[in-house]
C-alpha positions as CSV (number, residue, x, y, z in Angstrom):
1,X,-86.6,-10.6,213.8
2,X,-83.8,-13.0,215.2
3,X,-82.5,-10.7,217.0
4,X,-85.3,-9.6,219.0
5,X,-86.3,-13.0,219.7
6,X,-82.7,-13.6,220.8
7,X,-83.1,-10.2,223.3
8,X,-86.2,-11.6,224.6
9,X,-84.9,-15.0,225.6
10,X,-82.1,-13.1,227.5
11,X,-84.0,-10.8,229.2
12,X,-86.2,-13.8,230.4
13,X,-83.4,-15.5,231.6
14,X,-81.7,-12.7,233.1
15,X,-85.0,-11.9,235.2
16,X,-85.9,-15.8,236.4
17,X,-81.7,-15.4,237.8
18,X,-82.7,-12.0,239.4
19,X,-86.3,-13.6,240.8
20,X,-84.3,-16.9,241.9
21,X,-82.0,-14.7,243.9
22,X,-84.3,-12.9,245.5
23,X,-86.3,-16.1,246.8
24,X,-82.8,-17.5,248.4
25,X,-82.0,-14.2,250.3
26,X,-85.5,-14.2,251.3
27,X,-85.8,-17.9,252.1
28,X,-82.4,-18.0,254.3
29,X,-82.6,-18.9,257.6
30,X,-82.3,-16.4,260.1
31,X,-79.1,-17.0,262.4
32,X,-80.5,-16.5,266.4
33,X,-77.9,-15.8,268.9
34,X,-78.3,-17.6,271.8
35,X,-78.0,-15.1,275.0
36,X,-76.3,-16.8,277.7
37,X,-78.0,-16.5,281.3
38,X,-75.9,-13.5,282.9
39,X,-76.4,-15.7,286.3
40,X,-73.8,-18.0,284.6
41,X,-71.1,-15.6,283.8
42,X,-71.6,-14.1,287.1
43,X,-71.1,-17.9,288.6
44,X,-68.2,-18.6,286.4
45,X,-66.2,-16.1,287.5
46,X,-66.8,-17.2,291.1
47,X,-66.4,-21.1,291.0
48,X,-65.5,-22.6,293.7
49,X,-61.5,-24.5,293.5
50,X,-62.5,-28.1,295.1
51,X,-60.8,-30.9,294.6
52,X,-62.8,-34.2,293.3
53,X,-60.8,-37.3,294.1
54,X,-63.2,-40.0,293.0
55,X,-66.7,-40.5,291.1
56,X,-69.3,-43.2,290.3
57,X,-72.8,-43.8,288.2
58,X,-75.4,-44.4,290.5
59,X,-79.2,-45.0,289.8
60,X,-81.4,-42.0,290.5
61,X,-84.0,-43.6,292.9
62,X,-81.1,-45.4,295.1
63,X,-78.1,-43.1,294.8
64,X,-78.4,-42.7,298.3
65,X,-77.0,-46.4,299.4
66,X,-73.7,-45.4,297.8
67,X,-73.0,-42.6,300.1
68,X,-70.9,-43.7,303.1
69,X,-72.0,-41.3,305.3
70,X,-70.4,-41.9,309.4
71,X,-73.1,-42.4,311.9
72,X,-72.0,-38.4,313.1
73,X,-74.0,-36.9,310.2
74,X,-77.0,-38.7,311.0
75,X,-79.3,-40.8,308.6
76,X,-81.2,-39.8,305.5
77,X,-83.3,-41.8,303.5
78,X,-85.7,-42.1,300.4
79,X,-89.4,-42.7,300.9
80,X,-90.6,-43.2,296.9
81,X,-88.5,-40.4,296.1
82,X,-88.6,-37.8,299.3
83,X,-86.0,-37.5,301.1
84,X,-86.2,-37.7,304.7
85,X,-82.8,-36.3,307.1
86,X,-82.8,-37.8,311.0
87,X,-80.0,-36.1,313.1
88,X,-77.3,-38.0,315.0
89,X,-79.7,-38.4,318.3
90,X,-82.5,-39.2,316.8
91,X,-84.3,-36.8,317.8
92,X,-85.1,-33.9,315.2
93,X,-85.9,-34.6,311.6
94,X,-86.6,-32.7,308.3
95,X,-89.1,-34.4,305.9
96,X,-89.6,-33.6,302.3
97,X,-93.4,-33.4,301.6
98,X,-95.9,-32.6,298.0
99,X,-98.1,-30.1,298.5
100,X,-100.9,-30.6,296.4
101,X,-102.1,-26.8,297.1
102,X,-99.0,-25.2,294.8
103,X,-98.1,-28.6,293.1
104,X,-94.3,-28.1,295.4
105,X,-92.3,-30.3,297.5
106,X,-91.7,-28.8,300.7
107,X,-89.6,-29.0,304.3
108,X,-91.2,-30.1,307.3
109,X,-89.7,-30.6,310.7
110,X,-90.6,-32.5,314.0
111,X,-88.8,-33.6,316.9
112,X,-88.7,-36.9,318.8
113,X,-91.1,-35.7,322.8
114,X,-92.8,-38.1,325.2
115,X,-91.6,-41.2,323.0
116,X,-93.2,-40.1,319.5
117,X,-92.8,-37.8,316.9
118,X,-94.5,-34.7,316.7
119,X,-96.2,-33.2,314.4
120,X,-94.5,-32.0,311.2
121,X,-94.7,-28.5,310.7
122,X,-93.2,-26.9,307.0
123,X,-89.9,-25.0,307.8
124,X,-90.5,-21.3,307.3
125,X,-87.6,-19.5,305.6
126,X,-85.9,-21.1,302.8
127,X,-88.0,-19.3,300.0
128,X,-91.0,-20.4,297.8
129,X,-89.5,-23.1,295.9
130,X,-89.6,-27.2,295.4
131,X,-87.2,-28.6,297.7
132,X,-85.4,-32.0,298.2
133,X,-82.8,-34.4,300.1
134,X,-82.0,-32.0,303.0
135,X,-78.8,-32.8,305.2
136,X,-77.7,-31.1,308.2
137,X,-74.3,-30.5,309.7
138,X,-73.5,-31.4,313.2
139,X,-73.7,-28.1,314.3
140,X,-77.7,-28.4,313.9
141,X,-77.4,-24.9,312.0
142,X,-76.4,-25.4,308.6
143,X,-78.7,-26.7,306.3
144,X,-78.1,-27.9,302.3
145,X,-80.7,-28.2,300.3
146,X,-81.9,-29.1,296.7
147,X,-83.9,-26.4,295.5
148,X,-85.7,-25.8,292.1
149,X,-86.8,-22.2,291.6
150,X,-86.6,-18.9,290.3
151,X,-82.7,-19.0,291.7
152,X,-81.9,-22.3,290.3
153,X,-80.2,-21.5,286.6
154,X,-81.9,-25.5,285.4
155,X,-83.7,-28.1,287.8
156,X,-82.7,-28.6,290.6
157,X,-79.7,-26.6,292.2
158,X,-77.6,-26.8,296.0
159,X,-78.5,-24.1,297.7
160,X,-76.8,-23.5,301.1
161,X,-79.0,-21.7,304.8
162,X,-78.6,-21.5,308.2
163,X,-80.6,-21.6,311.3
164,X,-81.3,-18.2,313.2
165,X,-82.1,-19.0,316.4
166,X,-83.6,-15.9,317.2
167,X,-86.1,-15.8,314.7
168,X,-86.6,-19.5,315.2
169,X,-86.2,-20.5,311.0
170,X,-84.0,-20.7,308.8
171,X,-82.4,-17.7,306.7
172,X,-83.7,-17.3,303.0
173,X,-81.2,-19.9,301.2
174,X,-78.6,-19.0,298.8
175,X,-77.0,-20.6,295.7
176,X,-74.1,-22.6,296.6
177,X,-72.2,-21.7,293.2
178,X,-70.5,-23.4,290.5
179,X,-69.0,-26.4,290.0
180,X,-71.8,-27.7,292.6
181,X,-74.4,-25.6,290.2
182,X,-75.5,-26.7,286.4
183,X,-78.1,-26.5,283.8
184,X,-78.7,-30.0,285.2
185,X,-80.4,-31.4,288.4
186,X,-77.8,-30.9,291.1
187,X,-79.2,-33.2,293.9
188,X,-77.6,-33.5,296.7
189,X,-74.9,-32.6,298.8
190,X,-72.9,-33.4,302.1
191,X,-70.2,-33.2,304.4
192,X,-68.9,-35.4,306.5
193,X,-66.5,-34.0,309.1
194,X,-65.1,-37.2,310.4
195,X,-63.3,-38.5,307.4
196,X,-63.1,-34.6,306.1
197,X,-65.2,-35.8,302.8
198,X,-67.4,-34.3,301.2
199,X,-70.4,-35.8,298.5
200,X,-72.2,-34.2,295.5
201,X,-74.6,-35.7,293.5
202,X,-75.8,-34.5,289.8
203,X,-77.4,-36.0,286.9
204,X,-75.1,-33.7,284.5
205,X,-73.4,-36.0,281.7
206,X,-75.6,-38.7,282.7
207,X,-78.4,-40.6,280.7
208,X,-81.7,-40.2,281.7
209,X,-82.4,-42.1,285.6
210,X,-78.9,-41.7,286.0
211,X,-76.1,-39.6,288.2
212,X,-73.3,-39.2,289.2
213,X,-72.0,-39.0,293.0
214,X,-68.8,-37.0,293.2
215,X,-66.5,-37.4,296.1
216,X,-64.2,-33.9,297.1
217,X,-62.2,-32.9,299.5
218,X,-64.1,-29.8,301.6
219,X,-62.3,-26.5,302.0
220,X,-61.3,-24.6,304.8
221,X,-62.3,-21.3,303.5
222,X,-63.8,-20.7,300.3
223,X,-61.1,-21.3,297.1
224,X,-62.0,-19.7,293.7
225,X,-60.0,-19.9,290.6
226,X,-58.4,-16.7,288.9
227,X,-60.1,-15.8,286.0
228,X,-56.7,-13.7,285.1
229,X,-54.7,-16.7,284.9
230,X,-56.8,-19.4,283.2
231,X,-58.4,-19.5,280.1
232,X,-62.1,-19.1,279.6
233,X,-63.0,-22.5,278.1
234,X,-60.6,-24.1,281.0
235,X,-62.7,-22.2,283.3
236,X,-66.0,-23.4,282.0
237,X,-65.2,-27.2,282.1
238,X,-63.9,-26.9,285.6
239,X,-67.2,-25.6,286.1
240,X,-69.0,-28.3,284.4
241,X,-66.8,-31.0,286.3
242,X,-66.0,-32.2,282.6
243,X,-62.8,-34.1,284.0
244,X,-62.1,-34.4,287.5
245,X,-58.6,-35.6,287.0
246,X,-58.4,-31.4,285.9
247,X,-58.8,-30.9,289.7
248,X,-56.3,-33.0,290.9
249,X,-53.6,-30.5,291.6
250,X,-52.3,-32.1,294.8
251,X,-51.1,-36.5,294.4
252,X,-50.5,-36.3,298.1
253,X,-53.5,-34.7,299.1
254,X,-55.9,-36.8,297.1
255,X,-53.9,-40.2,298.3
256,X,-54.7,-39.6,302.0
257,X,-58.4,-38.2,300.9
258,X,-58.8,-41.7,299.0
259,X,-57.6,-43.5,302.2
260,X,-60.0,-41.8,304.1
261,X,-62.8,-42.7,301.6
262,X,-62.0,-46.3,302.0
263,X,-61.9,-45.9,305.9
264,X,-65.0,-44.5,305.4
265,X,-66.8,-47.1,303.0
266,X,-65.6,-49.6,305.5
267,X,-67.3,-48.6,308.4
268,X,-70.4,-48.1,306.5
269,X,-70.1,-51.7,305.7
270,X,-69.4,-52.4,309.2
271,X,-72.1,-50.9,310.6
272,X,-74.5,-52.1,307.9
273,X,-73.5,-55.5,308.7
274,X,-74.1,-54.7,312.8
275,X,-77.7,-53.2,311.4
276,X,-79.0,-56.9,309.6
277,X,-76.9,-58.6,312.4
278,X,-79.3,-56.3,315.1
279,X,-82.0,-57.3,313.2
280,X,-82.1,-60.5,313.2
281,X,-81.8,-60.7,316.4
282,X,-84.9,-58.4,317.1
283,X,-86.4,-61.1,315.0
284,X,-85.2,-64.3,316.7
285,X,-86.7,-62.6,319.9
286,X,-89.5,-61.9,318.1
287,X,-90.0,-65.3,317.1
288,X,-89.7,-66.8,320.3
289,X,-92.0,-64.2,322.7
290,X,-94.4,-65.6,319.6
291,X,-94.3,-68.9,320.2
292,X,-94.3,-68.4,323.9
293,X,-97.5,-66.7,323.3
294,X,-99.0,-69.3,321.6
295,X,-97.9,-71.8,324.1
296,X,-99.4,-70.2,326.5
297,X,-102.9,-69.7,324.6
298,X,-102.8,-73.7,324.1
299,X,-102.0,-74.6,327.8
300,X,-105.0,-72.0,329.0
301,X,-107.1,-73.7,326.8
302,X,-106.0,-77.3,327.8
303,X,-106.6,-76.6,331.2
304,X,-109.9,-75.4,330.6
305,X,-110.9,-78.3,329.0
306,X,-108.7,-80.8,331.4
307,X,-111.4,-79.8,334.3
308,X,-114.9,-81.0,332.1
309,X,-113.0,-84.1,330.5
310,X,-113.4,-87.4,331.5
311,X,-110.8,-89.1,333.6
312,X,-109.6,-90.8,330.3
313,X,-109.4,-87.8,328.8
314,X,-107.5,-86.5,331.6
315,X,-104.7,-88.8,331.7
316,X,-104.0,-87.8,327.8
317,X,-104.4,-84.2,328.7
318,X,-102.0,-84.4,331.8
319,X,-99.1,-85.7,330.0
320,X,-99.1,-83.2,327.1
321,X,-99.9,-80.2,329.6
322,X,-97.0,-81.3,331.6
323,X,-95.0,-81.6,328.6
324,X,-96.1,-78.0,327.0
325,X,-95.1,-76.3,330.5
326,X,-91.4,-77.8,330.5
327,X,-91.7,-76.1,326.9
328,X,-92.8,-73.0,328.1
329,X,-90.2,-72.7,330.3
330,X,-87.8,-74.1,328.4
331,X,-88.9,-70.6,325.8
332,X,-89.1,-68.3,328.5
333,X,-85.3,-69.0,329.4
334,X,-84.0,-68.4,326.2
335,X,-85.9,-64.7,325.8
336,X,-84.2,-63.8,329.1
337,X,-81.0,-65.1,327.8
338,X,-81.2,-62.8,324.6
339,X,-82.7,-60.1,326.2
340,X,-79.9,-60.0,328.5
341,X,-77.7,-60.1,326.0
342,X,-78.9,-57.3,323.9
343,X,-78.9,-55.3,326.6
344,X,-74.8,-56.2,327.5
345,X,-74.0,-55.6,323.7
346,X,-76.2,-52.1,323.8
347,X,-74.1,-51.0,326.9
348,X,-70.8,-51.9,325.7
349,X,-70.9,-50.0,322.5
């Protein structure tokens, strides 16, 4: 009877292992492979050789500020957070705009006729997608762009058009490539041919309403790296802009690049300076065609007065008529001083 009591037990133990067993194999988790986008091994094996000299965490809303752009590539600017591009003459601009129709930002241009702006009319061409922070080249032809989309491989990529003249819009734009392309926002990008710079803006590696403006040195013609003679991972950071002391491959090159950024931050400060300096003066003469205004309104209304007053009244009156006219003067002096000299200092520059 012992015996079969001590069969039992094992045969009960033996099947709560065998049921135990079957419970773990059926509760492990299921190990997904993550399928990397072909766009990005496609990319990879394309991306671009570009050398970053320098790099600094800016503010998302302002980013724009830190950018010393020369007065050749034209102004752009951030209204809330549109961009808006004006070309070097002032006279042809591309505004960002929200569409409430598809819930997209889109490109509108208008030129500067008849001493106002036109009407903005959206830029045909560049594809169905959200847009942002357009800048020009020189030329008036090439056109980048930050575009999110079915092309872009996260939020917002650089995508790269041109202007057919023939057709009157621009081409259908393309992705610019890696390293200026990420999983990340990639949101903006320029040139600037007089001090041969070039500036990229991304959010990747940044906290949240962060990014990160990278300064490089533009190309000539299009460098890529050799997939044959560097390793994959190597490959993949350069992509990702994980260090961009990787991409310094020439001291020489990068010291006169960093000279020319200085250059090139000075005369932005310059010229900022010559801005609130041109400025204020606008408002000094401002200030004083107001008062001369109101001096005027008082003396007509004096005058007025000074011919029903009494002849006591008069003799008060005369004085401080007399008095406010040697002022008037005195104001109208001055605005023909500064106005001549604004217009000296215009003509000289």
């Amino acid at each position: 009877m012992r015996k079969y009591v001590i069969l039992l037990l094992a045969c009960l133990f033996l099947g709560s292992m065998a049921i135990n067993a079957q419970r773990r194999r059926q509760t492990k988790k299921k190990v997904v492979k993550v399928v990397e986008d072909p766009r990005i091994v496609q990319m990879l094996a394309a991306t671009q050789q570009v050398m970053f000299i320098d790099s600094m965490v800016a503010d998302r809303h302002d980013f724009l500020k830190h950018i010393p752009l020369s007065s050749e590539c034209g102004t752009i600017e951030m209204r809330d957070t549109l961009a808006v591009f004006t070309n070097e003459l002032s006279d042809h601009r591309l505004a960002i705009y929200f569409d409430p129709a598809d819930s997209l930002c889109h490109l509108s241009s208008s030129d500067y006729i008849g001493q106002r702006w036109t009407e903005p009319v959206r830029v045909q061409g560049i594809g169905d997608a959200s847009v942002n922070c357009p800048f020009v080249m020189p030329d008036g032809i090439t056109l980048y762009i930050a575009q999110k989309g079915e092309k872009s491989l996260g939020g917002y990529d650089i995508f790269v058009t041109r202007y057919d003249a023939s057709s009157g819009q621009y081409l259908r734009a393309e992705n610019l490539g890696m390293p200026f392309t990420s999983e990340a926002n990639d949101l903006f990008y320029a040139i600037d041919e007089k001090h041969r710079l070039g500036y990229f803006v991304s959010d990747r590696h940044q906290p949240a309403g962060k990014v990160c403006i990278y300064v490089f040195v533009p190309n000539e013609t299009r460098k890529v790296y050799s997939s044959e003679s560097i390793a994959d991972e190597q490959l993949r950071s350069l992509a990702r802009i994980d260090r961009i002391a990787d991409t310094w491959t020439n001291g020489e090159e990068r010291r006169q690049a960093l000279l020319r950024l200085d250059a090139a931050r000075a005369e932005a400060m310059s010229a900022s300076t010559e801005k609130y300096a041109g400025k204020k003066r606008s408002s000094e003469l401002d200030n004083l065609h107001h008062q001369a205004e109101v001096l005027e309104k008082a003396l007509t209304i004096a005058r007025n007065y000074y011919a029903k007053a009494s002849d006591a009244d008069r003799q008060t009156l005369r004085a401080e008529i007399i008095k406010s006219e040697r002022e008037l003067e005195t104001l109208q002096l001055e605005i023909r001083q500064k106005e001549k000299a604004q217009r000296n200092a215009s003509h000289s520059k």
